[in-house]
N, C-alpha and C positions, 0 to 999 in steps of 0.2 A: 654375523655378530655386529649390532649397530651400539650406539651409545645412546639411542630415545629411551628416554626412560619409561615408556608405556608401550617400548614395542612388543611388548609376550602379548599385549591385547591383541593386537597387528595379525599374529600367530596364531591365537584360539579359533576355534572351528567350535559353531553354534550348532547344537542340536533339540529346535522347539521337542516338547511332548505333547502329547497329547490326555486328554482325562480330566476330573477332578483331582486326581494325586498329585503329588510331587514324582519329580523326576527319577529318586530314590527309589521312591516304590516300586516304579516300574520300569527299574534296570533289566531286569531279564530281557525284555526288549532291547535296549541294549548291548547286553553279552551274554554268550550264551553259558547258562550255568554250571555244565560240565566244564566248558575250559577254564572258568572263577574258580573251579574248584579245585581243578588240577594246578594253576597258579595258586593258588590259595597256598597250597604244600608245598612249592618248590618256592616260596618267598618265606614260609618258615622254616624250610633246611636253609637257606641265604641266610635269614637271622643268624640260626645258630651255632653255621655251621666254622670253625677255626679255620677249615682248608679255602686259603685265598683261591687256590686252582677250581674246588668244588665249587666255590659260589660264582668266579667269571662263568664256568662252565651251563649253570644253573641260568644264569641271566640270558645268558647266549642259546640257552633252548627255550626260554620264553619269548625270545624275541628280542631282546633288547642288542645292542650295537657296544661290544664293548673291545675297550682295544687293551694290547700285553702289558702288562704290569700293574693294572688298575689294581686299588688295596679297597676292597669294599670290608667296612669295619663289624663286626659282631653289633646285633641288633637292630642293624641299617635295615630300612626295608622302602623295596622297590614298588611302585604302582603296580598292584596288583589288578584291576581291568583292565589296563592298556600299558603294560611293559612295553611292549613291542616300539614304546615312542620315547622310551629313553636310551641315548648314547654317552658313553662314558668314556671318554680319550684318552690317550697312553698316559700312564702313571699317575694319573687321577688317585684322589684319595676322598672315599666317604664314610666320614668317621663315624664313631661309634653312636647306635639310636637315632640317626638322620633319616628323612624322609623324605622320598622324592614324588611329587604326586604327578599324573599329567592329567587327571579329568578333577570334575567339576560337578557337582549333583546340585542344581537348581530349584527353583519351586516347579518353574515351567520350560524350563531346559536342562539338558546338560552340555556339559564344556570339555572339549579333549584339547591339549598342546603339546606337543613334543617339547622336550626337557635336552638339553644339550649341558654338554662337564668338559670345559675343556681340558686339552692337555696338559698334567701337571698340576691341574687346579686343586684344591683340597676346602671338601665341607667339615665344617667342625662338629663336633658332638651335638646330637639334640637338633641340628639344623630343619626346615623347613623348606623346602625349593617347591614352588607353586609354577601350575601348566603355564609354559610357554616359556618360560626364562631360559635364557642361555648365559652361561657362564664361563668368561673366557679361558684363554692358558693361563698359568702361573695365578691367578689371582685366589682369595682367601675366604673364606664366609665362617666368620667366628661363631663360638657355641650358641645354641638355644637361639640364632638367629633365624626370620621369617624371610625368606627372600621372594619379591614382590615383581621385581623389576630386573633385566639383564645386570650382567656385571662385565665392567670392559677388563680386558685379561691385564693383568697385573696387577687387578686393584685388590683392597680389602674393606670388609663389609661387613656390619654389626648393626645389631638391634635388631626389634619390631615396629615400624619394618625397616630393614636392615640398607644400612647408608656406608658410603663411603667413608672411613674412617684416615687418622694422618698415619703416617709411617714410624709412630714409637707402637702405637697401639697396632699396626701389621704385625710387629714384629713378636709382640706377644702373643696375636692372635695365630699366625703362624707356626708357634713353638707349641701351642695349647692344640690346636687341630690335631699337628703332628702323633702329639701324645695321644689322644684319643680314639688313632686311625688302628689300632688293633690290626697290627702289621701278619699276624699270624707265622707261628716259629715253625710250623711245617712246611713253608713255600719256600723254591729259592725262585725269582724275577728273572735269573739270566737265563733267554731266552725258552721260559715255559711256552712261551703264547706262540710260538714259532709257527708247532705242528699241528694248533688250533684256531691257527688264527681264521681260518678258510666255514669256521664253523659261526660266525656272528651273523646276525639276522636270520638265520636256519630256523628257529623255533616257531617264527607264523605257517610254515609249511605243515609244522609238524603236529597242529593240534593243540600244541600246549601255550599259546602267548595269549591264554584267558583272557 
């Protein structure tokens, strides 16, 4: 985690294409479409599903890095091509409708960056997290914000595109996150992630981290 504010460029990984098309068109190239599509469905039970347990679980067989107590909120959805490149640290919260992306569909490329949440950290409702940002511990990213650039951990962060904000306005943004992290009333946090925790990144083995 640095504090350049263009270090996620530093971090993307360029992939020219080839053709008259865009990049989009000819993702299949790309990924392969069975695993799109077996992620495709395990990022909309993530959506929908209330069980905090079922969605870490869910993450963690696509591939993605997630550690005990993360609270992933109803309607949140995970990168669907390349899960496998987002990690989410202990008691992170990604609130409700946020989106974490890690690729990129170009005219004449595409763009992959691993996504990092630090521990503690909390995305607000409606959020935006774009490849390659890393997001420190304890810091904040208010609703309907686009986050562009790292965030160093403590801070808080708002707008499009989302900036460092002072410490009345954390304090709101913090309380508003919180409420929209759709805590889910069927999980208890003390130590579920214990006797799964041996099970994170498992999912590129398995076929499914689309």
């Amino acid at each position: 985690m640095t504090d350049e504010t263009d270090s996620r460029h530093d971090r993307i990984r360029h992939h020219p294409t080839v053709g008259p098309g865009n990049s989009l068109a000819d993702w299949t190239r790309a990924r392969d479409p069975l695993r799109v599509a077996i992620a495709y469905v395990a990022v909309w039970l993530i959506r929908i599903s209330p069980s905090l347990r079922l969605k870490r679980w869910l993450l963690r067989r696509l591939g993605a890095t997630v550690g005990p107590g993360v609270s992933w909120g109803l309607e949140a959805t995970p990168d669907v091509f390349w899960p496998e490149l987002i990690t989410v640290e202990r008691e992170a919260i990604v609130g409700y409708d946020a989106t974490i992306l890690c690729h990129e569909f170009l005219q004449d490329e595409y763009r992959t960056g691993e996504v990092v949440i630090g521990e503690r950290a909390m995305i607000g409702a409606g959020a935006i997290v774009l490849p390659g940002v890393e997001i420190g511990a304890n810091a904040r990213v208010a609703a309907n914000s686009l986050v562009t650039r790292d965030v160093p951990p403590g801070t808080t962060v708002a707008g499009v595109p989302a900036e460092p904000v002072g410490s009345s306005a954390a304090d709101d943004a913090s309380a508003e996150t919180a409420a929209d992290a759709d805590s889910g009333a069927d999980d208890s946090e003390t130590g579920d992630d214990e006797t799964d925790s041996g099970d994170v990144g498992l999912g590129s083995a398995d076929g499914t981290d689309g």
